[in-house]
C-alpha positions in Angstrom: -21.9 -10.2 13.7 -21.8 -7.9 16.7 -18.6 -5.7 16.1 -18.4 -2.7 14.3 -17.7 -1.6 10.8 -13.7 -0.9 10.4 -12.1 1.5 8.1 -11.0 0.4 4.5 -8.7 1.6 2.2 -7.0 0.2 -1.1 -3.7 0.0 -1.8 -3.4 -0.2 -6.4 -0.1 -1.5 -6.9 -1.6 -0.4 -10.8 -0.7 -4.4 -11.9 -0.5 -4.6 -15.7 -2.4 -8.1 -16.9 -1.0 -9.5 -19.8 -3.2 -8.6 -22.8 -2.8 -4.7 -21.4 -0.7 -1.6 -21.3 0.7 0.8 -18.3 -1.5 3.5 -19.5 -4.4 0.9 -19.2 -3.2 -0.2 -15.8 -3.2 3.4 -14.8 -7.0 4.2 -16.6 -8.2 1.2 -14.7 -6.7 2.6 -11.3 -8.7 5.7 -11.9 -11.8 3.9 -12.4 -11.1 1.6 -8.9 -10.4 4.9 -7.4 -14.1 6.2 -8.4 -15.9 3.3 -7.3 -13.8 3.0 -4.5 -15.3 6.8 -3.4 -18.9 5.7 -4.3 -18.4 3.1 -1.7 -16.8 4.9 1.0 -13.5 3.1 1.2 -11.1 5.8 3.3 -8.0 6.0 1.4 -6.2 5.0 -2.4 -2.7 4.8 -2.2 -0.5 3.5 -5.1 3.2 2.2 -4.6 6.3 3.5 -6.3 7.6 0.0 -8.0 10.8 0.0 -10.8 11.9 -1.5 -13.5 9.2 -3.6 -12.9 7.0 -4.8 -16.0 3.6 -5.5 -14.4 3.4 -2.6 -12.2 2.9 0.9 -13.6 3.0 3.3 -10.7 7.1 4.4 -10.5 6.6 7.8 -11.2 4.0 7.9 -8.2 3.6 11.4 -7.5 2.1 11.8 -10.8 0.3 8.8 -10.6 -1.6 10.7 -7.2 -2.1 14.0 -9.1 -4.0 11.7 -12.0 -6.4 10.1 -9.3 -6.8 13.1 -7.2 -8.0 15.0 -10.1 -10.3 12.3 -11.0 -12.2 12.1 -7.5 -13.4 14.4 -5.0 -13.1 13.0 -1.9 -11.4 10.5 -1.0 -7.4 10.5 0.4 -5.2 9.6 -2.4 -1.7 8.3 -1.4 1.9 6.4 -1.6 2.0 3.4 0.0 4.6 4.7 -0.4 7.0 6.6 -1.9 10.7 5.1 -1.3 12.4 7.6 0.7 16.1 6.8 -0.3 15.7 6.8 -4.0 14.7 10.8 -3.6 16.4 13.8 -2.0 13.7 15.2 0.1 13.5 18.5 -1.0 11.7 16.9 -4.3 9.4 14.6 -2.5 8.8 18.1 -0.4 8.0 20.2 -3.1 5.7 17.1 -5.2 3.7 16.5 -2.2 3.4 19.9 -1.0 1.9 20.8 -4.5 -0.2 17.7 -4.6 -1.4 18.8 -1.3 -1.9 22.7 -2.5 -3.8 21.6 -5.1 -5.6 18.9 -3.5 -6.3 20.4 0.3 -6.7 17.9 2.8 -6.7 15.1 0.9 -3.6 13.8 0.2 -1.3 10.9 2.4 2.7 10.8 2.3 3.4 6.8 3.1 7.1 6.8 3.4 9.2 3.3 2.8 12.9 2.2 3.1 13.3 -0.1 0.8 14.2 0.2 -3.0 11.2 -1.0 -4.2 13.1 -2.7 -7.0 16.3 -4.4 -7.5 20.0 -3.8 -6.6 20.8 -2.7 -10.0 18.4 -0.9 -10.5 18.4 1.0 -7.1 21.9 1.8 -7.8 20.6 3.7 -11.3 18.5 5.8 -9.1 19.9 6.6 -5.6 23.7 6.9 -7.3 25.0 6.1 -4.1 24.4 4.2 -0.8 21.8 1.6 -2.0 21.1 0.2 2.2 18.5 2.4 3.4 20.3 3.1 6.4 19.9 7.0 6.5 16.6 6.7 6.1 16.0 8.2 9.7 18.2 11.4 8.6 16.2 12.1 5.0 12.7 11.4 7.1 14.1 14.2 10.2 15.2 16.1 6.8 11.7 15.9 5.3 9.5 16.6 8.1 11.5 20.0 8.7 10.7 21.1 4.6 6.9 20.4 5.8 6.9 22.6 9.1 6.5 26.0 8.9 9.9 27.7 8.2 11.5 29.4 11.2 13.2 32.8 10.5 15.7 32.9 8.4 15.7 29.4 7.2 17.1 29.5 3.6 16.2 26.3 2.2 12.5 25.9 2.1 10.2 23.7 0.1 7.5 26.1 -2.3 5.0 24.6 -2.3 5.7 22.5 0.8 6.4 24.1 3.6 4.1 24.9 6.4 1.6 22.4 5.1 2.4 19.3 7.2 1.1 16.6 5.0 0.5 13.3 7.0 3.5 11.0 7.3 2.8 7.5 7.5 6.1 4.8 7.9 5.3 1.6 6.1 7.3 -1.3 7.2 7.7 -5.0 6.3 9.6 -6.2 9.4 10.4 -4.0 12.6 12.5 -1.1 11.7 10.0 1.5 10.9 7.5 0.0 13.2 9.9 1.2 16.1 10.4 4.5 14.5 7.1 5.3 13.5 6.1 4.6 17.5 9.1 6.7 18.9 8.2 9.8 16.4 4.5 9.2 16.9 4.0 8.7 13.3 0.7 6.5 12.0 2.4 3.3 10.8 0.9 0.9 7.8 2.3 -2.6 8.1 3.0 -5.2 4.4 0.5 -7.5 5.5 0.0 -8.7 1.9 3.7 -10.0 1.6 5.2 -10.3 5.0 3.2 -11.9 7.3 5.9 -13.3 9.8 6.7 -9.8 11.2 3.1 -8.9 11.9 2.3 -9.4 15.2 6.0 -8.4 16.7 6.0 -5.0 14.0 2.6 -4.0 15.8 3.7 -4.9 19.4 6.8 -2.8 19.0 5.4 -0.1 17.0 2.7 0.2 20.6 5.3 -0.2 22.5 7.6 2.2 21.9 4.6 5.0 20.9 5.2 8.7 22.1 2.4 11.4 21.5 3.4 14.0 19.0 1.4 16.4 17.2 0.1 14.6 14.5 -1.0 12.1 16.4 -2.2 11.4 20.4 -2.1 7.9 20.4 -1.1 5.0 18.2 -2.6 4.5 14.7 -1.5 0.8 12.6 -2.8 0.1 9.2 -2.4 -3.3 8.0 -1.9 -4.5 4.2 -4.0 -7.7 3.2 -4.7 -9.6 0.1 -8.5 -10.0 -0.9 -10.1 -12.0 -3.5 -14.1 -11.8 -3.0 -16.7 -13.3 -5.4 -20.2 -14.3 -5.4 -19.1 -17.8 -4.4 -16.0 -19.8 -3.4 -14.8 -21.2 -6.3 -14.7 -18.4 -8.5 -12.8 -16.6 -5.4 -9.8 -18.8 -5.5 -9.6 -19.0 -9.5 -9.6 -15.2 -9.0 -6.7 -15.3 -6.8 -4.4 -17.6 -8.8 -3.3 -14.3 -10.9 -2.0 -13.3 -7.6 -0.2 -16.9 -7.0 1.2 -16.8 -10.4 2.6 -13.9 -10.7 4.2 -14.6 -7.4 5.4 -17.8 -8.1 7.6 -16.0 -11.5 8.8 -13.5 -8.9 10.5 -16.4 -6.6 11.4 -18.7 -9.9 13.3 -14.9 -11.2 11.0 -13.9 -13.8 8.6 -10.9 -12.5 6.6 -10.2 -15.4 2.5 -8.7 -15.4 -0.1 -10.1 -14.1 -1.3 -13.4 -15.5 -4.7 -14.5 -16.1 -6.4 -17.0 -13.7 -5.8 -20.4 -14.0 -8.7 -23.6 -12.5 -6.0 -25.2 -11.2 -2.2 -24.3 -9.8 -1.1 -27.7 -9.3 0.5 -28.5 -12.9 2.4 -25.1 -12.7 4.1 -25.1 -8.8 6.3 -27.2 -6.9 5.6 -28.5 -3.4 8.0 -26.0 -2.1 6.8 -23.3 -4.6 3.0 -23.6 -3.4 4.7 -23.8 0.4 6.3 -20.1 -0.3 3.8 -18.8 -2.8 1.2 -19.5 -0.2 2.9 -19.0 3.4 4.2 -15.6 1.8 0.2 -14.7 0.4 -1.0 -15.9 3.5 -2.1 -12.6 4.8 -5.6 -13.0 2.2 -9.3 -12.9 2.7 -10.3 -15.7 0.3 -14.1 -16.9 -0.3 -17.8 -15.5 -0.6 -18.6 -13.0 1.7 -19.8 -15.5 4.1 -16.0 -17.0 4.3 -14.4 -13.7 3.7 -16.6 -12.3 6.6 -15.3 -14.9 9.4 -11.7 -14.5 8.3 -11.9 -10.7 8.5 -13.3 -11.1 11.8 -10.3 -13.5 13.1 -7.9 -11.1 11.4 -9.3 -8.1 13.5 -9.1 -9.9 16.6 -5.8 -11.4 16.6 -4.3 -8.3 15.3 -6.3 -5.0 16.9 -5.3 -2.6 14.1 -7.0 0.6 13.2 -7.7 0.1 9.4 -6.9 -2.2 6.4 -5.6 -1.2 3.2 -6.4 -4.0 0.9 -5.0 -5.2 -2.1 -6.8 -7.1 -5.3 -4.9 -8.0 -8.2 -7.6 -9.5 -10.3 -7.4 -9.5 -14.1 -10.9 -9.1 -14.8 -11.7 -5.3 -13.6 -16.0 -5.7 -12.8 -14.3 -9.2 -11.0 -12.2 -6.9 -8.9 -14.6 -3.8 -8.4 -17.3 -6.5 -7.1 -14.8 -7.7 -5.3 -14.2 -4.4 -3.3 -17.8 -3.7 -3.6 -18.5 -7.3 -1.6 -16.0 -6.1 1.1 -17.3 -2.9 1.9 -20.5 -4.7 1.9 -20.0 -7.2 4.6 -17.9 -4.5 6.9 -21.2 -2.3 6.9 -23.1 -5.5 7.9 -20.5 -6.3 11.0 
């Protein structure tokens, strides 16, 4: 391998298995988090998910102040934090006290979305559940973070003057656009939404404009990775991923199953299509495997850094696994 190493991050959607608790979920992130420093991945970030029985990261926020207080060094942020379910004078004042407390290390990843469903979205925005003024709250938000101008009366304490890093995350094109026009760094769902990939990063470079927090564009995009000493036990690692996406299309989201040998007695042909056209965005296999698909995936896609999720059961399983990635980057 003649290119060079790329930055890694990991994105801890805190999955709760099925023999365990939130508050083990959320122990376990803590300990990812630590080895994740050791090893010199760039950034954690954990997602604000609700009403959701296999992920324990909602209140995310406090989620950030437990791993920031547990590490030293590395970034620790939302990937993301749901704009619309928050006014933004709250998400102002938590990050900017995250970030007083935590100088210099902390990321705001910003998303659109509910991160849960209808019903549930209506409990907590208590109002328009579509996302569409998500420009307007963002415009609102980045004005609580700049310093205040002179006689401003509504002003974010902690918050204001800090400037914590925006990121837009994005799924499909919306945010990619928006993150390029306000020259915002922009993270793309890799990991769940492969289609809009490679037309979300052309538009996001396309419509780019220089601003102050950053001079040119910046894309960080999601993926999936199961490592392992070799293949086999790779792919049984990643059927807890398979499974528990296969429950969300069949309407029963539920926490993270153990790995099965075999899929084929518990999926449809169609299942297995979706399960695996949606998951396709994966690095699957020993490092040897894992190490040529990495290398495809950078040069079809040109981004700036991955932010890789691993929802395996078995926590050395998924530490090695992290630890094998970081491994074969060094070695590119």
């Amino acid at each position: 391998m003649t290119t060079s190493a790329i930055k890694l991050s990991i994105l801890d959607l805190c999955s709760v298995s099925e023999d365990a608790t939130p508050a083990d979920a959320l122990h376990n992130a803590l300990a990812l988090a630590q080895v994740a420093e050791a090893e010199g991945y760039n950034r954690f970030w954990v997602a604000e998910h609700h009403n959701m029985t296999g992920i324990a990261s909602a209140a995310t926020s406090v989620v950030m102040g437990y791993l920031a207080g547990g590490t030293r060094s590395i970034r620790i942020g939302s990937g993301g934090i749901m704009l619309p379910n928050h006014a933004p004078l709250q998400i102002a004042e938590q990050f900017g006290t995250l970030e007083s407390l935590y100088p210099g290390r902390i990321d705001l990843g910003l998303g659109r979305a509910p991160g849960t469903d209808q019903s549930t979205a209506q409990a907590l925005r208590r109002g328009r559940i579509d996302g569409e003024d998500f420009p307007l709250m963002l415009d609102e938000l980045r004005k609580l973070f700049a310093t205040p101008e002179p006689g401003q009366r509504l002003r974010a304490v902690p918050g204001a003057g800090l400037n914590v890093p925006i990121w837009l995350l994005g799924s499909s094109t919306f945010s990619a656009q928006l993150a390029g026009r306000l020259g915002l760094p922009f993270a793309f769902a890799g990991q769940f939404s492969p289609d809009y990939l490679f037309s979300a990063l052309r538009l996001y470079r396309e419509h780019f404009t220089p601003s102050e927090q950053l001079s040119e564009p910046y894309a960080m995009l999601g993926i999936n990775a199961y490592l392992a000493d070799d293949r086999e036990q790779a792919h049984y690692l990643a059927t807890s991923h398979q499974q528990a996406f296969l429950n969300l299309i069949r309407g029963r989201p539920g926490k993270l199953p153990a790995p099965v040998r075999s899929m084929e007695n518990l999926w449809q042909a169609h299942e297995r299509h979706q399960v695996m056209s949606t998951l396709s965005g994966s690095l699957i296999g020993d490092p040897q495997a894992a190490g040529e698909q990495l290398e495809q995936l950078l040069e079809r896609t040109g981004v700036n850094e991955l932010i890789v999720n691993s929802p395996i059961v078995d926590q050395s399983a998924r530490q090695h696994s992290y630890r094998l990635l970081m491994q074969l980057n060094r070695q590119r």
